[in-house]
DRENMAR-328343 format. One record per residue: x, y, z of N, C-alpha, C, O in turn. Coordinates in pm, 1 decimal, decimal comma. Layout:
N
> n.X_n.Y_n.Z_ca.X_ca.Y_ca.Z_c.X_c.Y_c.Z_o.X_o.Y_o.Z
> X_Y_Z_X_Y_Z_X_Y_Z_X_Y_Z
...
END
This chain:
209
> n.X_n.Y_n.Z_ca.X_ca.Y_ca.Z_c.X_c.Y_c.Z_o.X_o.Y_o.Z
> -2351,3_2630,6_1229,2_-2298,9_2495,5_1209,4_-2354,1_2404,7_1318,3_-2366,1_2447,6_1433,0
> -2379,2_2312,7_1294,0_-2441,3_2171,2_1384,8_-2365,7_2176,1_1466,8_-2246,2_2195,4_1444,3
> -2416,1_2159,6_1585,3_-2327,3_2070,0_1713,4_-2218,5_1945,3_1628,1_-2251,2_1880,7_1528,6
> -2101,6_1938,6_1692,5_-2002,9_1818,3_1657,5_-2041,1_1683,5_1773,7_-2067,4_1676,8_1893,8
> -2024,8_1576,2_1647,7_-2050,7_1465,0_1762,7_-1941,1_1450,1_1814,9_-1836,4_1497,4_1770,8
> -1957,0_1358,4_1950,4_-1893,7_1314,7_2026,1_-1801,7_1164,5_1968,6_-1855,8_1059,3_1934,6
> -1646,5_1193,0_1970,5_-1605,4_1085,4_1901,2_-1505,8_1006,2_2017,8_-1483,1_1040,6_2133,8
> -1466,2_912,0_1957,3_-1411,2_826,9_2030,1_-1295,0_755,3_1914,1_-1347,7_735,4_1804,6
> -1166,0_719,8_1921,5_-1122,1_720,0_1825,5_-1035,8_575,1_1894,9_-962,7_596,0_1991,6
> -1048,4_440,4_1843,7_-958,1_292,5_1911,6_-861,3_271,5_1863,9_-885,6_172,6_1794,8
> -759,6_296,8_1850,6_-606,0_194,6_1784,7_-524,0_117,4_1872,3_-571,8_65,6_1973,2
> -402,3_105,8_1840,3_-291,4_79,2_1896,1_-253,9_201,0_1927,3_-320,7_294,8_1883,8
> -110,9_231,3_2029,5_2,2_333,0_2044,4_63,8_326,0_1930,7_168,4_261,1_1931,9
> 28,1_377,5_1822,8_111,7_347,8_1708,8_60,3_492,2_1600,8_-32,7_572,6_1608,0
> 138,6_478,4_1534,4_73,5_571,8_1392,1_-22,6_508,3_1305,0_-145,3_502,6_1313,0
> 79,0_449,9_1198,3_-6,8_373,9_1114,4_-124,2_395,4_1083,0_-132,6_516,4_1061,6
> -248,6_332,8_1063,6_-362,9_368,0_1010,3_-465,1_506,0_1112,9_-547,1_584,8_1065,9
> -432,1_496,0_1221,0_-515,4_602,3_1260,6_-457,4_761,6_1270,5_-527,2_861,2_1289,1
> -362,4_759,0_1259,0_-259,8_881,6_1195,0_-319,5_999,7_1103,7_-329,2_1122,3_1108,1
> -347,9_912,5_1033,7_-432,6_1034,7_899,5_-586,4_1093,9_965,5_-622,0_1210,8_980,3
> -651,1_981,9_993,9_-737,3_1020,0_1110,9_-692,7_1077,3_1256,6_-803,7_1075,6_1309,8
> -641,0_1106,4_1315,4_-627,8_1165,7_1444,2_-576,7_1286,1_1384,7_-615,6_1388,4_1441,1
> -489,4_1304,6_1272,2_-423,2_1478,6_1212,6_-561,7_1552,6_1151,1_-574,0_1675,1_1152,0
> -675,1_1451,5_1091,6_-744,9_1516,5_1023,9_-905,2_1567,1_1169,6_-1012,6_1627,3_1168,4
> -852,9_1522,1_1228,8_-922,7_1593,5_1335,4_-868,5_1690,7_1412,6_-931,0_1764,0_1489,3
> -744,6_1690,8_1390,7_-666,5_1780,8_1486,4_-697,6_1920,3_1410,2_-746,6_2025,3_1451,8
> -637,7_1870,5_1248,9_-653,4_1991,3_1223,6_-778,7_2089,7_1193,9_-777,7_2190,2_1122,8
> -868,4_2044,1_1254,5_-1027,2_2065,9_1240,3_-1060,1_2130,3_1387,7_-1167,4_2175,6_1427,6
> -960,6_2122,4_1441,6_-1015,0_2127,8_1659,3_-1092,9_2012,8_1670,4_-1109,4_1989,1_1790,0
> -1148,0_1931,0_1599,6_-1255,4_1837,0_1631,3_-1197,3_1787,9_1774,4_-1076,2_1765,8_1775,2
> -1263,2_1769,3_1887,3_-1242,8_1693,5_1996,5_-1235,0_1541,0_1987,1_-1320,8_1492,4_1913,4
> -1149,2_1453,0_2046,6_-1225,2_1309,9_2029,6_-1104,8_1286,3_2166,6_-1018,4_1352,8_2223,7
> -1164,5_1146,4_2173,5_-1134,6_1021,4_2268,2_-1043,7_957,3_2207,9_-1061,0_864,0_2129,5
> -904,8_1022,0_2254,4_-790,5_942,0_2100,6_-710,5_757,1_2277,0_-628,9_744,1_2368,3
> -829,7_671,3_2196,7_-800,1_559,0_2328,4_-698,6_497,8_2198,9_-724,2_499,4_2078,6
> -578,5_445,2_2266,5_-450,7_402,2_2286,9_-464,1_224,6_2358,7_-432,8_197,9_2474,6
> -514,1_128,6_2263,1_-509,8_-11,5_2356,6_-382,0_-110,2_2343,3_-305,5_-108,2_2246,9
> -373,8_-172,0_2422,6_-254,2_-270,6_2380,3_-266,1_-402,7_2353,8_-386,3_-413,7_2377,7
> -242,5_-476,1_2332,4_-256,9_-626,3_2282,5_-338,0_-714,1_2328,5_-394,2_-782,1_2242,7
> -368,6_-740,1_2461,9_-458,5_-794,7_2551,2_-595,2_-736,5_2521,1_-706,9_-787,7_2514,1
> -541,7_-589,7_2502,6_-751,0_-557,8_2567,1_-779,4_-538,4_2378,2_-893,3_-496,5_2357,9
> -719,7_-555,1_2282,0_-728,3_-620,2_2180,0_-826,2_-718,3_2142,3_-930,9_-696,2_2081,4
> -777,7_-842,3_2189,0_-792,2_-1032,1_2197,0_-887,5_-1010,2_2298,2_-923,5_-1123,3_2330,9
> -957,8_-914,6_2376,5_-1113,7_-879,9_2444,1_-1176,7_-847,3_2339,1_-1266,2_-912,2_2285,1
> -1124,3_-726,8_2299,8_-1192,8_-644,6_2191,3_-1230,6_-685,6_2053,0_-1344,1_-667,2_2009,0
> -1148,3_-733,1_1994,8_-1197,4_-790,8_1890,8_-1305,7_-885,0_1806,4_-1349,1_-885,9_1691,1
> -1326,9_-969,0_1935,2_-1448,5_-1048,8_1864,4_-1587,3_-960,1_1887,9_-1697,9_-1012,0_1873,3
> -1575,3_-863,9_1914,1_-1684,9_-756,9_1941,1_-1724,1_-697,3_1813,8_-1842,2_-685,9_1780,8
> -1603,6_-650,6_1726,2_-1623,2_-554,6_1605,5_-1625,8_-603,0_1496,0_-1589,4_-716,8_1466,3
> -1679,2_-501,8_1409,1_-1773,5_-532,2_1291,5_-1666,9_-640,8_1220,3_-1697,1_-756,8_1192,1
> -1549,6_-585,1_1199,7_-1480,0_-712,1_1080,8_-1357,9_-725,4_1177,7_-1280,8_-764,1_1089,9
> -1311,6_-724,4_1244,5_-1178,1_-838,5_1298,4_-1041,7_-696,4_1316,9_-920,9_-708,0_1337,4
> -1130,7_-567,1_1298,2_-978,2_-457,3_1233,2_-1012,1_-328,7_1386,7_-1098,9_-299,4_1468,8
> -920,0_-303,8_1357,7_-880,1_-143,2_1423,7_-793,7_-77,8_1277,8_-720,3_-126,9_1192,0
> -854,1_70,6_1308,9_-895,9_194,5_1425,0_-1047,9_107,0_1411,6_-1059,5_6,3_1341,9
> -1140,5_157,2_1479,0_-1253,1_186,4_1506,8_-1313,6_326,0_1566,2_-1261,4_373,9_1666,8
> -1444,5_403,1_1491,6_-1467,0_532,3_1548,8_-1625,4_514,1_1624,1_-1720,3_460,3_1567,1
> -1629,9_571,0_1763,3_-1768,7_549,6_1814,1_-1799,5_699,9_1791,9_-1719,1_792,7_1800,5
> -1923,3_705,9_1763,5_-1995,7_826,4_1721,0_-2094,3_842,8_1804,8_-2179,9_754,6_1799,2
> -2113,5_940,3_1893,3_-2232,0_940,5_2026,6_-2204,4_823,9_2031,9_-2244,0_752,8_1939,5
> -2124,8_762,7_2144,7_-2145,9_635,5_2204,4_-2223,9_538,1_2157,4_-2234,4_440,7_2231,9
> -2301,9_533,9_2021,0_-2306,0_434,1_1991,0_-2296,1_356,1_1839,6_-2299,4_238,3_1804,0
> -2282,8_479,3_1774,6_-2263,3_392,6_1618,7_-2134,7_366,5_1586,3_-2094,8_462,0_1519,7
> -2042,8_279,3_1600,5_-1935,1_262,8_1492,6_-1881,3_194,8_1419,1_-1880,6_72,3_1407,2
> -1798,7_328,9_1327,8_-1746,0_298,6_1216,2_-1620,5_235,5_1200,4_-1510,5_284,3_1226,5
> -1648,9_107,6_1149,2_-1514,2_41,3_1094,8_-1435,9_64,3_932,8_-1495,8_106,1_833,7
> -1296,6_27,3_937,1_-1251,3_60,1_774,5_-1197,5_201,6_818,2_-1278,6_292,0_838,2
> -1061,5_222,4_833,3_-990,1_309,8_862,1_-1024,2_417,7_737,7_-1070,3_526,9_770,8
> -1000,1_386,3_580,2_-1062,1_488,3_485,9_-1207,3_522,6_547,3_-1215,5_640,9_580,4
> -1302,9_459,9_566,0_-1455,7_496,4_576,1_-1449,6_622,4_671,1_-1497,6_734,2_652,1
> -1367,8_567,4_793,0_-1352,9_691,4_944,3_-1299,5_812,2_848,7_-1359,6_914,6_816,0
> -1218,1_785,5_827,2_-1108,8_932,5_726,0_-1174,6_996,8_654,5_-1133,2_1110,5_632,1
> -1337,6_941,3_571,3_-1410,3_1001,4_477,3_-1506,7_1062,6_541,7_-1571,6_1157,6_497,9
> -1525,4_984,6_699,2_-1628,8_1059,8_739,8_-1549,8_1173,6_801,0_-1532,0_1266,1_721,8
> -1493,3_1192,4_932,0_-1429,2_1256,0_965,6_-1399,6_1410,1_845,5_-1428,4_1526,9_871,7
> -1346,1_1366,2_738,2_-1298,8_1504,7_623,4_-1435,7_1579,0_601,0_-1448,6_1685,1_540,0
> -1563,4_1485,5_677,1_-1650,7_1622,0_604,3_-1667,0_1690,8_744,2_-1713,0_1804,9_738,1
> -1635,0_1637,8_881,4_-1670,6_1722,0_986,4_-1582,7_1898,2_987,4_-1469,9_1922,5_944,3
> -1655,9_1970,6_1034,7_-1560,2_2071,5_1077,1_-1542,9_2173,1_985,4_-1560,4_2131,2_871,0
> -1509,0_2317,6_992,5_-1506,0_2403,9_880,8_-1438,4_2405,1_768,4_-1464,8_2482,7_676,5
> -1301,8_2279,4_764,1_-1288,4_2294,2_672,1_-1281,9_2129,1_602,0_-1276,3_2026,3_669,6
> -1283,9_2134,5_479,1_-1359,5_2014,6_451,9_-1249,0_1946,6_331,8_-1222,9_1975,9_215,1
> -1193,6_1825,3_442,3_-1050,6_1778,9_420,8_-1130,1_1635,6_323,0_-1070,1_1529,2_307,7
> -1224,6_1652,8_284,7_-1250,3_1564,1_164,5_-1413,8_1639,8_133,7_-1517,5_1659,1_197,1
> -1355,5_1668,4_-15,6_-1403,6_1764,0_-58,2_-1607,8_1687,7_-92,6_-1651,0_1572,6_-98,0
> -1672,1_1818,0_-106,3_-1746,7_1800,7_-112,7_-1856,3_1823,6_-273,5_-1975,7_1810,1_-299,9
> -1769,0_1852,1_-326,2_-1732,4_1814,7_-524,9_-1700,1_1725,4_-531,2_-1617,4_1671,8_-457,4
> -1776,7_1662,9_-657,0_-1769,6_1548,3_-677,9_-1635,0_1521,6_-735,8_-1568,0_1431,6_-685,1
> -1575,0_1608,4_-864,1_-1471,1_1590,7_-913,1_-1378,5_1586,7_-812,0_-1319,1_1479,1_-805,6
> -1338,1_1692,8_-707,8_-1294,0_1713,4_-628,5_-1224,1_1609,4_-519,0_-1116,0_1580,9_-467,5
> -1373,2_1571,6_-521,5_-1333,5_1425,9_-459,0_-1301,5_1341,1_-420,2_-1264,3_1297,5_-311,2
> -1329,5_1277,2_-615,5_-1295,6_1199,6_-692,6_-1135,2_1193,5_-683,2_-1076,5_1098,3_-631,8
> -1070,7_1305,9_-738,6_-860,2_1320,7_-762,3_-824,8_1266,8_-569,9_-738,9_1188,6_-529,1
> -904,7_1327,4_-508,7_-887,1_1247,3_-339,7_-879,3_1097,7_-317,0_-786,5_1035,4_-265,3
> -986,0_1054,5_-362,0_-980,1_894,7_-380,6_-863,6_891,2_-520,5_-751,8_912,9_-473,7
> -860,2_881,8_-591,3_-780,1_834,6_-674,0_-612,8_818,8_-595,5_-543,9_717,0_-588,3
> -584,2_948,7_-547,1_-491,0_1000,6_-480,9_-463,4_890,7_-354,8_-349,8_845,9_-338,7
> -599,4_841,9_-247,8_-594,7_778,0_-178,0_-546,6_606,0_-238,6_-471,4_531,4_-175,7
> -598,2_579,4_-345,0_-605,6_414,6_-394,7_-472,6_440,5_-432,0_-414,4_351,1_-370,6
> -380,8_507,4_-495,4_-255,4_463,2_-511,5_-163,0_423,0_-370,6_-102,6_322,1_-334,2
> -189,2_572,5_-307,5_-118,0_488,0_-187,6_-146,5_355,4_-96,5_-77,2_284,0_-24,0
> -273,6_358,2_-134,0_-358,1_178,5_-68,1_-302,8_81,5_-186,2_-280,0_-32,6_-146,2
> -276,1_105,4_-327,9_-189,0_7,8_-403,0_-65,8_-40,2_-326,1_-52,5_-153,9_-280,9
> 50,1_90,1_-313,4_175,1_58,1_-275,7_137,8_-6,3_-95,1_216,5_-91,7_-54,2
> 44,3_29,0_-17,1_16,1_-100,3_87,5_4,8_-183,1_42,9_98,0_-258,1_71,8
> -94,3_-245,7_-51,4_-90,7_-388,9_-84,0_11,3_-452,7_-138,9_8,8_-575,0_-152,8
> 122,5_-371,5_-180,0_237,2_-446,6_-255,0_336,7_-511,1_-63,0_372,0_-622,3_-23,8
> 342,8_-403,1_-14,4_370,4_-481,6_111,0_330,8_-600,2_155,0_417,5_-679,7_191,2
> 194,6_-636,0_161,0_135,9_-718,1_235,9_154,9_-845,6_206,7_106,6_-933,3_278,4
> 218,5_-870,0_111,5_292,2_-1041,2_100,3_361,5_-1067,8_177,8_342,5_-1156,7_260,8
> 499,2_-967,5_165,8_595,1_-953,0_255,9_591,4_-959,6_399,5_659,4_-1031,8_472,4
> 498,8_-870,6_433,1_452,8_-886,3_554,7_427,4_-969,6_653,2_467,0_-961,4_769,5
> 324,1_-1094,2_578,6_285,7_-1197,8_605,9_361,0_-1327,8_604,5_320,1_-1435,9_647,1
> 493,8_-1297,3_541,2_597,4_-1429,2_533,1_696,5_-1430,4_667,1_783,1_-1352,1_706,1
> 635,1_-1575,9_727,8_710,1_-1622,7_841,3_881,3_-1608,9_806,2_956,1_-1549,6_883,9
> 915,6_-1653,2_717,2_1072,0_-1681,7_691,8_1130,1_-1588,2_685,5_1059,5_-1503,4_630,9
> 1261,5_-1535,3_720,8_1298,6_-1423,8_760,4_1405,3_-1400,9_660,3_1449,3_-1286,0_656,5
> 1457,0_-1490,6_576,0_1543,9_-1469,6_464,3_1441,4_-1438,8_370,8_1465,5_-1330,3_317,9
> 1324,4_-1497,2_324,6_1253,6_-1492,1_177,1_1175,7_-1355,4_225,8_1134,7_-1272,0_145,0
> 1159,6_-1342,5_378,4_1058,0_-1190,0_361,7_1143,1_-1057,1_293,1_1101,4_-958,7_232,1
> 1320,3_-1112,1_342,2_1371,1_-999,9_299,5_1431,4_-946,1_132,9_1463,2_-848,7_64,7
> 1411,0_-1147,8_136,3_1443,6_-1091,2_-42,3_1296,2_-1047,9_-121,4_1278,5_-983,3_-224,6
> 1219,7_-1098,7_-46,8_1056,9_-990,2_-106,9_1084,6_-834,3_-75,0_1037,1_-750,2_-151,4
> 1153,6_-798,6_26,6_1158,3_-659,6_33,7_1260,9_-585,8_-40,0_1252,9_-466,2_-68,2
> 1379,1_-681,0_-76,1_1456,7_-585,9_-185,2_1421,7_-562,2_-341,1_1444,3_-464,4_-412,3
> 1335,6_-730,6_-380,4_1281,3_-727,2_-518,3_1126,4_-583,4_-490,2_1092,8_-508,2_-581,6
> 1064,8_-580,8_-358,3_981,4_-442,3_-385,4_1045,6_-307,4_-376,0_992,5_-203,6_-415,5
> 1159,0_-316,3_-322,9_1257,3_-161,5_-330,4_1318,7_-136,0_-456,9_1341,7_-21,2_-494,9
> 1346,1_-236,8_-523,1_1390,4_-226,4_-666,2_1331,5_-231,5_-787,3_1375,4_-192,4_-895,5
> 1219,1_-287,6_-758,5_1101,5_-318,2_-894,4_987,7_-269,6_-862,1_966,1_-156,9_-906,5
> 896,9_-323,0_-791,3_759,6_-304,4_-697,2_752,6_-176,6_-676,7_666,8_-137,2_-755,7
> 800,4_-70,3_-604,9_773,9_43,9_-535,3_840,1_124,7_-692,6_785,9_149,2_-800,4
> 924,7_138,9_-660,8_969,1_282,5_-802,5_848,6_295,7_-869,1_795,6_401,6_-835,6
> 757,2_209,5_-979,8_663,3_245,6_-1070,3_568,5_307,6_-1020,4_493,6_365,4_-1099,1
> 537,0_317,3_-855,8_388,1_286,9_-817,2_411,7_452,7_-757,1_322,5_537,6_-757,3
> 567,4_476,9_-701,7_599,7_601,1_-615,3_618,7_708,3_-730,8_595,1_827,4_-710,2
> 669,1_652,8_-871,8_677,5_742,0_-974,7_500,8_777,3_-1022,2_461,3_886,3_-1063,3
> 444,9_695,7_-1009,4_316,5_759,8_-1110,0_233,0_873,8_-988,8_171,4_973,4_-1026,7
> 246,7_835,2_-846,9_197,4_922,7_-767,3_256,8_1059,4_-769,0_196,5_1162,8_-740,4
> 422,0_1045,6_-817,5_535,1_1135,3_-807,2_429,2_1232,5_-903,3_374,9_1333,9_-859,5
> 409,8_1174,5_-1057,7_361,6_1264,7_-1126,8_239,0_1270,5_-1122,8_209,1_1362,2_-1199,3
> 108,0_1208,9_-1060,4_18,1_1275,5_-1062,5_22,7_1392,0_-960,6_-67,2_1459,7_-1010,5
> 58,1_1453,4_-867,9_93,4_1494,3_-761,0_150,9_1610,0_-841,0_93,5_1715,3_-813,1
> 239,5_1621,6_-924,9_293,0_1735,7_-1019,5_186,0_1782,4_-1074,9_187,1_1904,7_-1088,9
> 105,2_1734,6_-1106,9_3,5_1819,8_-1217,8_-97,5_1924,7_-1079,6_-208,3_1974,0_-1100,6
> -34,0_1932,8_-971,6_-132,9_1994,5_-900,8_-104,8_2112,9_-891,8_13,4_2140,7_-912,0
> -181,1_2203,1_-865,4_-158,6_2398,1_-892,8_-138,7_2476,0_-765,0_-109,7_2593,6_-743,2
> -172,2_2336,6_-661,3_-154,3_2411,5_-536,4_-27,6_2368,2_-486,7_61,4_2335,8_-565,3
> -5,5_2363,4_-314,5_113,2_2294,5_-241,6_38,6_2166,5_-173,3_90,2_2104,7_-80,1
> -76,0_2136,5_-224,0_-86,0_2032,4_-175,5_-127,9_1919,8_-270,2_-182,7_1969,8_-368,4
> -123,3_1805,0_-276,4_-142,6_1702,6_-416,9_-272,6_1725,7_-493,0_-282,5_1679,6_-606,7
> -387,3_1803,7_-430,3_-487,8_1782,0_-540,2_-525,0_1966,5_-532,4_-634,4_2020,7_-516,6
> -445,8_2002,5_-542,9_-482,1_2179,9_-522,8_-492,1_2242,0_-409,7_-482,3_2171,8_-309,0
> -511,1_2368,2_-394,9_-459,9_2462,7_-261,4_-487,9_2430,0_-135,7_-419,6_2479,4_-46,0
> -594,5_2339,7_-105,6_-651,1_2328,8_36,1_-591,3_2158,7_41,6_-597,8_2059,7_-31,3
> -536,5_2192,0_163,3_-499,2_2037,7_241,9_-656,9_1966,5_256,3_-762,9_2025,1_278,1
> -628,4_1791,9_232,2_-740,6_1699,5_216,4_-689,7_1562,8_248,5_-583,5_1523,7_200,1
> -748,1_1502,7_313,3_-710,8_1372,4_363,8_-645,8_1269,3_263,4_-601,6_1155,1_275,6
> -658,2_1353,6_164,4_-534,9_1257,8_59,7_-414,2_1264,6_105,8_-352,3_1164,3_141,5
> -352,2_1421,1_111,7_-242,5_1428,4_191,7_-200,4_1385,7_280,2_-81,1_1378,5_309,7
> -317,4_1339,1_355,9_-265,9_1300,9_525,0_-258,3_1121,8_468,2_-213,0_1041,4_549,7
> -292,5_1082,8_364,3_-234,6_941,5_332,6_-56,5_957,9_276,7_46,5_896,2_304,0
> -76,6_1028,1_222,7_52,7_1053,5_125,1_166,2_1091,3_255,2_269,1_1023,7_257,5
> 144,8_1211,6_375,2_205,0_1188,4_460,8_276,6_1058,0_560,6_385,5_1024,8_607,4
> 124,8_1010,0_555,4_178,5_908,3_667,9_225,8_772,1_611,3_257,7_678,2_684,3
> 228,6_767,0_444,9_267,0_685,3_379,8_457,3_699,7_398,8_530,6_612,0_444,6
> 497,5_831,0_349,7_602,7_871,0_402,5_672,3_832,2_521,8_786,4_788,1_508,4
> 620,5_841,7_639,6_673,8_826,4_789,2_690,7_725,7_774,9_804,6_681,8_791,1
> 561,7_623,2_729,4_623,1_449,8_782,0_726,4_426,1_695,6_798,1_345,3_754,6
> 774,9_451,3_587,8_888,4_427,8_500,6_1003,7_499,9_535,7_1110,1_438,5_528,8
> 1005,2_629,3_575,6_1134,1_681,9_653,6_1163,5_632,1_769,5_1272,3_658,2_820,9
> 1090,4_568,1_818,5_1122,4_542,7_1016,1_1181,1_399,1_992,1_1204,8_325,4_1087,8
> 1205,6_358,1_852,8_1291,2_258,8_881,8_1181,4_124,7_904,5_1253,1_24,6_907,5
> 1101,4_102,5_913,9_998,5_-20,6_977,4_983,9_-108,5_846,7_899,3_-193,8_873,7
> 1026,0_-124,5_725,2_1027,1_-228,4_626,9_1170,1_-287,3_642,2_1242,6_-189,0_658,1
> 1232,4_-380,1_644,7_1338,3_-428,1_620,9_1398,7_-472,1_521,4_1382,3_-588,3_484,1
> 1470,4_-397,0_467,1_1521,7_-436,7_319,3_1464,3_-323,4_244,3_1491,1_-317,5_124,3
> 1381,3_-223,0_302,4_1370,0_-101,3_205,9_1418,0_0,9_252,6_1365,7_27,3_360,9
> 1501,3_79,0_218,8_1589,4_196,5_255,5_1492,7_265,5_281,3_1395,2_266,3_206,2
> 1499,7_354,7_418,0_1489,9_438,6_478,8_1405,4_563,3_389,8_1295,7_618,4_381,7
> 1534,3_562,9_334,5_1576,6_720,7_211,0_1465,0_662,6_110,6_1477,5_726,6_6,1
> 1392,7_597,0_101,7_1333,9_507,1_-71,0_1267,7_616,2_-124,5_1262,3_625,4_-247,1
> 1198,3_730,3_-29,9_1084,4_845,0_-86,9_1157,8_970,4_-113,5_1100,0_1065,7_-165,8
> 1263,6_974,2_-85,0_1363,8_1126,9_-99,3_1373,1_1126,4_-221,0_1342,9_1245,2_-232,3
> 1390,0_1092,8_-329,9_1407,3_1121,2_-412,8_1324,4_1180,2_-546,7_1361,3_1227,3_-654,3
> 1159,0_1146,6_-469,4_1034,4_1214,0_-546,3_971,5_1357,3_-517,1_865,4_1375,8_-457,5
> 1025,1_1420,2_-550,6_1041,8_1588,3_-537,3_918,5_1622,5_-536,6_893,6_1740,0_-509,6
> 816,2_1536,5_-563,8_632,4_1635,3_-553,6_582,1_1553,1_-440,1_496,3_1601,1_-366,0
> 629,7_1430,2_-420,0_558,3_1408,7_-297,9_636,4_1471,2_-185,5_558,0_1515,5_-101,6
> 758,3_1490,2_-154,3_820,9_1571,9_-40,6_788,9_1706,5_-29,6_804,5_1783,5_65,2
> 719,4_1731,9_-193,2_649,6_1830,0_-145,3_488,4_1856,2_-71,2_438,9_1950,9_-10,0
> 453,9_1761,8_-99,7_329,0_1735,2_-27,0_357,5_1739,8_135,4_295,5_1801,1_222,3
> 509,3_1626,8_149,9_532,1_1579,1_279,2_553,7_1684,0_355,2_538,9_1682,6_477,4
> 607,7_1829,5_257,0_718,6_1900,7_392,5_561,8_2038,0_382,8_544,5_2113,3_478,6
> 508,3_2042,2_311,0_309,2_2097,5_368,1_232,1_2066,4_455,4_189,6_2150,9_534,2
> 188,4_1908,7_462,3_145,8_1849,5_567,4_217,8_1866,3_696,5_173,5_1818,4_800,9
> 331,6_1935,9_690,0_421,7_1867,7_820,9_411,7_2022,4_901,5_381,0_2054,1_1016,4
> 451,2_2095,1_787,7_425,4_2242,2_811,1_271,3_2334,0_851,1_260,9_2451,3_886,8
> 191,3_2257,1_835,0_66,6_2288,6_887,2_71,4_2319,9_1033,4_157,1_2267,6_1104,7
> -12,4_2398,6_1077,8_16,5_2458,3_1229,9_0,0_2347,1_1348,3_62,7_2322,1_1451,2
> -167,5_2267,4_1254,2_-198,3_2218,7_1367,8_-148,3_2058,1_1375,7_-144,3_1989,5_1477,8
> -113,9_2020,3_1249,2_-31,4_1821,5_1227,1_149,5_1926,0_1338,3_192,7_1870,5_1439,3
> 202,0_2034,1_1298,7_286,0_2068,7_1383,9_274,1_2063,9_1584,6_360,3_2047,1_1670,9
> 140,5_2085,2_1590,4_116,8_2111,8_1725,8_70,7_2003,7_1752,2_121,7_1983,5_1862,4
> 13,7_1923,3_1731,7_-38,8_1762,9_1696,1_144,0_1672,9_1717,5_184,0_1589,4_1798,5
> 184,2_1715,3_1647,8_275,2_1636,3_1657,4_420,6_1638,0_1783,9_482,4_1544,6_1835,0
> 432,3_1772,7_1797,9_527,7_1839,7_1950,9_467,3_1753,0_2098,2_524,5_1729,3_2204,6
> 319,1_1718,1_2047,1_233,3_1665,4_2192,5_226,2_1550,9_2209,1_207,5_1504,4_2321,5
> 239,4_1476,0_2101,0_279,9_1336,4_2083,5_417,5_1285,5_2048,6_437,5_1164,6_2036,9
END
């Protein structure tokens, strides 16, 4: 196997988007530079990179990759085992798997963006009651048709680690006006959730953080 490059991995102290990326290296041993910035060295940083966003991944000190999916796609092929598959079909149910949960982000992102603190919250109960159910049910059942314990068959794949960390930000409470509990009740993705969690190394990954 090739030498592994040297990575470097930029976010916030936060989960959120670099989450799926930092587990999908963990669980690989991949080494990296997991840098942690805060707001200031941000508003430095930013007018530097390619589009205006974090994570950002430096690759040998000098190529990087922006687009938190792009890092996650590259990243799944490093390492022995290959957390985005390298079949096309295979894939393919990965991305598909991935764009639903990037749907139910975009249903957030109105909400998100509204200054007013009464209308953001009645955007968040009309998406806990209408918005989210259809979008958490069709993942619910594509996620059933799978043969393994993980959403697209036996081997864990960075789909999961979306579907995970889609989970956390909705249990930890961080939407307002969407219950906590909103994902307990979809029995194939908790099953995805309580696989990912159970993995040795998102377990040892996670005791350290």
């Amino acid at each position: 196997m090739s030498a592994l490059p040297k990575l470097k991995l930029t976010y916030f102290n936060i989960k959120a988007r670099a989450e799926p990326i930092r587990l999908a290296l963990a669980i690989n041993s991949i080494p990296f530079e997991d840098e942690r910035i805060d707001r200031s060295k941000w508003m430095e940083l930013k007018p530097t990179t390619t589009f205006g966003q974090l994570p950002l991944l430096t690759v040998n000190g000098d190529n990087v990759i922006a687009q938190s999916t792009a890092i996650l796609r590259y990243v799944g092929k490093l390492g022995s085992l290959k957390l985005y598959p390298d079949d096309p079909l295979k894939a393919a149910l990965v991305d598909q798997l991935i764009a639903q949960v990037q749907d139910v982000e975009a249903s957030l992102r109105p909400s998100g963006e509204e200054k007013d603190a009464v209308k953001k919250l009645a955007m968040r109960v009309e998406l806990a009651s209408k918005t989210l159910p259809p979008l958490f049910a069709a993942l619910d059942a594509f996620v059933a048709k799978s043969f393994g314990k993980y959403a697209t068959g036996a081997d864990i794949s960075i789909g999961d680690l979306f579907v995970y960390q889609m989970n956390t930000s909705f249990s930890s409470g961080a939407y307002d006006g969407i219950p906590a509990s909103i994902l307990q009740g979809y029995e194939h993705i908790q099953k995805v959730v309580a696989a990912v969690k159970a993995h040795p190394a998102v377990a040892a990954w996670e005791a350290a953080h």
